[in-house]
MARLUMMAR-690953 format. One record per residue (C-alpha): residue number from 1; residue in one letter; chain; x, y, z negated. Coordinates in nm, 3 decimals, always signed. Layout:
N
{node NUM A A {X Y Z}},
...
This chain:
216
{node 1 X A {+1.723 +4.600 +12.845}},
{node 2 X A {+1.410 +4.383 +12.827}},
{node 3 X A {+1.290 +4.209 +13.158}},
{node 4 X A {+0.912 +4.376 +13.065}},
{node 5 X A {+0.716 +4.538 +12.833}},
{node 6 X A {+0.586 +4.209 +12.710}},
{node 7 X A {+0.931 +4.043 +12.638}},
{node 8 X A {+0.976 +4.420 +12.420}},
{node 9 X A {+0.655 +4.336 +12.250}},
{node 10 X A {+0.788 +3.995 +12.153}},
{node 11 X A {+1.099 +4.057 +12.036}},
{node 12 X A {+0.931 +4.354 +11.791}},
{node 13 X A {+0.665 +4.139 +11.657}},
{node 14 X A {+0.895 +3.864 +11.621}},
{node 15 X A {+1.148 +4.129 +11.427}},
{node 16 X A {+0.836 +4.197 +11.189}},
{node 17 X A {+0.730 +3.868 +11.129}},
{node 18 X A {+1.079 +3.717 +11.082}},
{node 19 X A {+1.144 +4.022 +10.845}},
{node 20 X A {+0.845 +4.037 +10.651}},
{node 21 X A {+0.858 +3.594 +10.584}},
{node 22 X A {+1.207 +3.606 +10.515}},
{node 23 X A {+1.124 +3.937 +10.235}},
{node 24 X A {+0.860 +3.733 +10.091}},
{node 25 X A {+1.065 +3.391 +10.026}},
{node 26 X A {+1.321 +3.661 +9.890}},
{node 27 X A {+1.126 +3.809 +9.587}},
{node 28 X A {+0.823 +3.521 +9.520}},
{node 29 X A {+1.016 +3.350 +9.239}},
{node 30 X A {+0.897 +3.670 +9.075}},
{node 31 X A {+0.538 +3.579 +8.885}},
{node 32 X A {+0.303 +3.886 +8.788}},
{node 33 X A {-0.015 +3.853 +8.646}},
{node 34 X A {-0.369 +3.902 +8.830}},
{node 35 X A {-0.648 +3.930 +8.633}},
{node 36 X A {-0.432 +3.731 +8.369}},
{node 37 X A {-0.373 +3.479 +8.578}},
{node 38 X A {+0.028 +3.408 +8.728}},
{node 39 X A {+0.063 +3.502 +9.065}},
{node 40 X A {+0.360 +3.538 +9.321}},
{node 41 X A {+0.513 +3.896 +9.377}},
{node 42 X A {+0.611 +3.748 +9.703}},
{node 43 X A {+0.227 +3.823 +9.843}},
{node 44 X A {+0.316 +4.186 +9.898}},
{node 45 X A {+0.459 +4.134 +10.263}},
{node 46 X A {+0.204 +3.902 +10.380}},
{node 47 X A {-0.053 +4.082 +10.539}},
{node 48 X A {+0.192 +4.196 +10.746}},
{node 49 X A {+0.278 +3.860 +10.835}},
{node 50 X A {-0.105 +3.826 +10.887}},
{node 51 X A {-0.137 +4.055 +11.160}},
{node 52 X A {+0.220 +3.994 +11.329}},
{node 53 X A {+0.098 +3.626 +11.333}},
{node 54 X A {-0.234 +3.667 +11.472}},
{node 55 X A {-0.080 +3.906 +11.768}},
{node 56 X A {+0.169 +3.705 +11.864}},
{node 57 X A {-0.105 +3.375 +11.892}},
{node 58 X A {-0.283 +3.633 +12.079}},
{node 59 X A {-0.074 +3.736 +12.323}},
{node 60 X A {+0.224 +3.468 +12.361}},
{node 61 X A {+0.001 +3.130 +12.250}},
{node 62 X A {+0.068 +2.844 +12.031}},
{node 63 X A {+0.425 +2.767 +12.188}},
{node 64 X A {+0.524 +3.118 +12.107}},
{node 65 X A {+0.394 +3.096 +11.755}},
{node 66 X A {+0.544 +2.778 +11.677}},
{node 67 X A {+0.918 +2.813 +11.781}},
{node 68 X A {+0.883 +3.119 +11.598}},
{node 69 X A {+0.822 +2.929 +11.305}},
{node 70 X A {+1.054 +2.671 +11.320}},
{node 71 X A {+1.315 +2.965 +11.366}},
{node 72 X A {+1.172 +3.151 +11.070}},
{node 73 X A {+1.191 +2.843 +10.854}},
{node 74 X A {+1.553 +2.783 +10.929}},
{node 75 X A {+1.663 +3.129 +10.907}},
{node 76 X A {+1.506 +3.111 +10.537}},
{node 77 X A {+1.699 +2.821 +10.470}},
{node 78 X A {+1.966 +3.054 +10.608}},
{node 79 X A {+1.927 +3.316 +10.371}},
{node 80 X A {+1.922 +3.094 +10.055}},
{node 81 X A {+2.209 +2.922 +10.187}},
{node 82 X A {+2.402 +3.278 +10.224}},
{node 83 X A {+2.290 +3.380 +9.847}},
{node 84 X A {+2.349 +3.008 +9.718}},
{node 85 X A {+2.761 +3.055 +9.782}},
{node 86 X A {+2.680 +3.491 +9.711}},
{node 87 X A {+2.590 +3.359 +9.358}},
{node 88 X A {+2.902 +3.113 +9.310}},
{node 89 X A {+3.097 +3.374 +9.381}},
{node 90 X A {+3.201 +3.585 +9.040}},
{node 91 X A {+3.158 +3.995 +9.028}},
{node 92 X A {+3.443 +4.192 +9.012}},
{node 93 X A {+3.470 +4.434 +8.651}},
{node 94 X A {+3.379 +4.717 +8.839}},
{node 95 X A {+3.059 +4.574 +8.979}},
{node 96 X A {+2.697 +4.774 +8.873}},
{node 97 X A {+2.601 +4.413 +8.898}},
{node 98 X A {+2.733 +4.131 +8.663}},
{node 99 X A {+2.701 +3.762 +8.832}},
{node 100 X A {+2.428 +3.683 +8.566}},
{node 101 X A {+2.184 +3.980 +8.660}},
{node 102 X A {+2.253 +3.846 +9.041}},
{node 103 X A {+2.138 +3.529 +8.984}},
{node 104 X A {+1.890 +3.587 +8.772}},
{node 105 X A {+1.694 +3.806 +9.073}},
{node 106 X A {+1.794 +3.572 +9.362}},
{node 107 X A {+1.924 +3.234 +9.154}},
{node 108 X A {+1.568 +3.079 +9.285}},
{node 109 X A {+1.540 +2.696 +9.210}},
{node 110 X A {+1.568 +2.446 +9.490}},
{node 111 X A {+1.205 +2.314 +9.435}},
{node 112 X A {+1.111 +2.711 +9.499}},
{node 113 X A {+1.317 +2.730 +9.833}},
{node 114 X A {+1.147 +2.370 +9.965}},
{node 115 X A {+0.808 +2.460 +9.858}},
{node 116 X A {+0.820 +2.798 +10.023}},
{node 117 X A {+0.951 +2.636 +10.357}},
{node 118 X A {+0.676 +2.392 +10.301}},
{node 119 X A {+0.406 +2.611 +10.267}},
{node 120 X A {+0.556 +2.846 +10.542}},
{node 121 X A {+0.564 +2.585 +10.847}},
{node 122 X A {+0.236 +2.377 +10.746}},
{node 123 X A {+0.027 +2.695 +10.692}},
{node 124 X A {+0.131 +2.872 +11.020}},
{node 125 X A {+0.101 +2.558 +11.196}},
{node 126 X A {-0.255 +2.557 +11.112}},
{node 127 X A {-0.302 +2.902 +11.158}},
{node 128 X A {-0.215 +2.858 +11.538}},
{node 129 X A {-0.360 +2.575 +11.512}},
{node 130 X A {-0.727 +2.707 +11.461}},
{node 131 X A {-0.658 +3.073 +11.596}},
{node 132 X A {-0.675 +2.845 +11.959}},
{node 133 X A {-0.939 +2.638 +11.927}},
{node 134 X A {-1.140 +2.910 +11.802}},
{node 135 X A {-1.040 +3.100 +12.104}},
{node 136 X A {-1.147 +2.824 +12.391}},
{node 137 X A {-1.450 +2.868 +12.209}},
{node 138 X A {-1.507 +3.267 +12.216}},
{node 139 X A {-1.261 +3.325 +12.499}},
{node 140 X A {-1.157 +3.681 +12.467}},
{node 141 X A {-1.472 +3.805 +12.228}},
{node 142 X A {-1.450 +3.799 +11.860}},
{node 143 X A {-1.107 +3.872 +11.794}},
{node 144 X A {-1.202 +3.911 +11.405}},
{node 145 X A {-1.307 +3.565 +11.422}},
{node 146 X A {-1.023 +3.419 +11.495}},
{node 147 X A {-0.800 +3.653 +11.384}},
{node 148 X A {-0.928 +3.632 +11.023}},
{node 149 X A {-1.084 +3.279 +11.013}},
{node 150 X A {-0.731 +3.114 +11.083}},
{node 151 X A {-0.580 +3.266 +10.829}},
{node 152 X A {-0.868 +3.169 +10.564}},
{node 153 X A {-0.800 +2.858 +10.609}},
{node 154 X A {-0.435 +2.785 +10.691}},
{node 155 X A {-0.372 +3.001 +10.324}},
{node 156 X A {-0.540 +2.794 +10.133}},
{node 157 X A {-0.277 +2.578 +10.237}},
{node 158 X A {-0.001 +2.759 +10.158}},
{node 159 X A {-0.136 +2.873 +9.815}},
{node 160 X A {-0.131 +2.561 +9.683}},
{node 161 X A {+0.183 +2.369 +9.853}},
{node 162 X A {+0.442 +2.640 +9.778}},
{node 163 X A {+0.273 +2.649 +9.395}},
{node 164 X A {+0.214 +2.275 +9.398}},
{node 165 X A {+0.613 +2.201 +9.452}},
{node 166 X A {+0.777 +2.465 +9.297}},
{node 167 X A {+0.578 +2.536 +8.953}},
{node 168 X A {+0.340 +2.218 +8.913}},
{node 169 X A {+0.532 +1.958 +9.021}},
{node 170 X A {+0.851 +2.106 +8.809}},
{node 171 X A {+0.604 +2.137 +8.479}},
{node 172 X A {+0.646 +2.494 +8.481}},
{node 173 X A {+0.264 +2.556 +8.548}},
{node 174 X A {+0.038 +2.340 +8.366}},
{node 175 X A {-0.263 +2.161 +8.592}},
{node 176 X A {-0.503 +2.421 +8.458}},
{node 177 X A {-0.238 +2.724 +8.548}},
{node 178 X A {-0.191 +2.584 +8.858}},
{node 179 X A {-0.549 +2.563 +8.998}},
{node 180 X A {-0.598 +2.926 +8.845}},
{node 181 X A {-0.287 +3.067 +9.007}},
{node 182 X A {-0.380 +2.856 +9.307}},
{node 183 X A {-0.717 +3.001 +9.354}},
{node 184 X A {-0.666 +3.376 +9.222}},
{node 185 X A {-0.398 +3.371 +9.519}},
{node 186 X A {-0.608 +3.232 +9.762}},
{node 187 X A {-0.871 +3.481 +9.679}},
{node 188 X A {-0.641 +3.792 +9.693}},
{node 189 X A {-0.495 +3.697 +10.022}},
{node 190 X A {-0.873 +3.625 +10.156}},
{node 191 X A {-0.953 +3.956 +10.048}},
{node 192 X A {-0.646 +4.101 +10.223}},
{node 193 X A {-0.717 +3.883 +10.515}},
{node 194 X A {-1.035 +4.107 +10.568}},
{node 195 X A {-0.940 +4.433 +10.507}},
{node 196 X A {-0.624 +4.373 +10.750}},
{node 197 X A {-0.889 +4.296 +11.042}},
{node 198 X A {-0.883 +4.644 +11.169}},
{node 199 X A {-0.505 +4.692 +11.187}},
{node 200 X A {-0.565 +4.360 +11.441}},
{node 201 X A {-0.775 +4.536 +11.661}},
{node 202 X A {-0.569 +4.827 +11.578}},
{node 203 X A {-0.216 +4.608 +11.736}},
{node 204 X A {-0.447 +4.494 +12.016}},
{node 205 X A {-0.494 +4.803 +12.158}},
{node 206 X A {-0.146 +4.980 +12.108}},
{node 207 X A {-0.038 +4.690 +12.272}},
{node 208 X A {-0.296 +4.666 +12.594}},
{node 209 X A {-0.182 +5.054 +12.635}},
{node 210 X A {+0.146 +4.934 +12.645}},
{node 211 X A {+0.120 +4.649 +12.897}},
{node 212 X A {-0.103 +4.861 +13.107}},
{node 213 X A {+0.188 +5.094 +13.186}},
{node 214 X A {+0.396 +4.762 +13.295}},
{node 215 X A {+0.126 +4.659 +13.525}},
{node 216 X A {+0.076 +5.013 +13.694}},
């Protein structure tokens, strides 16, 4: 058993956030196209990451946040270090899946797994990054602000590192694809960003409810 109701609250955000980052690096070497434009399939679990991000700033600050992180990133580096020797090893006959339709789902370049990890720590160090100093600011008003402004910003980031190292740099993407990719996925996680903000106010008060019971 937990010590509180705020160490449960941890350990379940930090279940969804580690879950929902670790799903994303998982399935982004998968490209779709936006409006014509090449886009990562790993975007699907972000705003989830979103809101588990800006609750934990919230209610466990910028030390919580960032060992979180750093754990996150290395239990990525984990998981491709689990599928790198999965892939090595050869399918049996019998196997619904040969080794060449295994690595062809989760056989993700190395430039793919460092740009991801990249993108991953520098953008959610600037997320809690901002989230706080947008909070001294507003104190406890304005959670949208904060909430939703951090993660304007610290994406904009991680749009174009992860893209910039694994498809640019590697001459997959051309300059032009690149910015285009860059910039529709910026634009579709901004617009995510936003329509998320009520499932942060949404978490805030589930939560409150919850710690209120603790302090009674």
């Amino acid at each position: 058993m937990f010590a509180s109701r705020k160490d449960t609250v941890y350990v379940i955000l930090a279940g969804i956030f580690i879950t929902n980052a670790v799903v994303a690096e998982l399935i982004g070497g998968k490209l779709i196209d936006v409006f014509g434009v090449p886009m990562s399939i790993g975007i699907l679990p972000w705003p989830i990451v979103f809101v588990s991000t800006d609750l934990i700033n919230e209610y466990f600050g910028e030390k919580g946040v960032r060992k979180l992180s750093l754990i996150t990133a290395a239990l990525i580096a984990y998981t491709f270090l689990i599928l790198f020797f999965a892939i090595k090893i050869p399918s049996t006959s019998i196997s619904s899946v040969s080794t060449d339709q295994f690595k062809a789902v989760f056989g993700q370049s190395q430039w793919i797994i460092v740009g991801s990890i990249v993108a991953f720590l520098v953008s959610q160090l600037i997320d809690v990054t901002l989230f706080h100093l947008v909070k001294k600011k507003t104190g406890n008003k304005m959670i949208w602000l904060r909430s939703t402004g951090s993660t304007v910003i610290s994406q904009l980031f991680d749009s174009f590192i992860v893209l910039g190292i694994a498809f640019w740099a590697t001459g997959i993407m051309t300059t032009k694809q690149y910015i285009a990719s860059g910039l529709t996925g910026y634009l579709v996680k901004l617009v995510i960003a936003v329509l998320m903000t009520p499932m942060i106010y949404l978490g805030h008060s589930l939560i409150e409810k919850y710690l209120k019971k603790d302090a009674n």
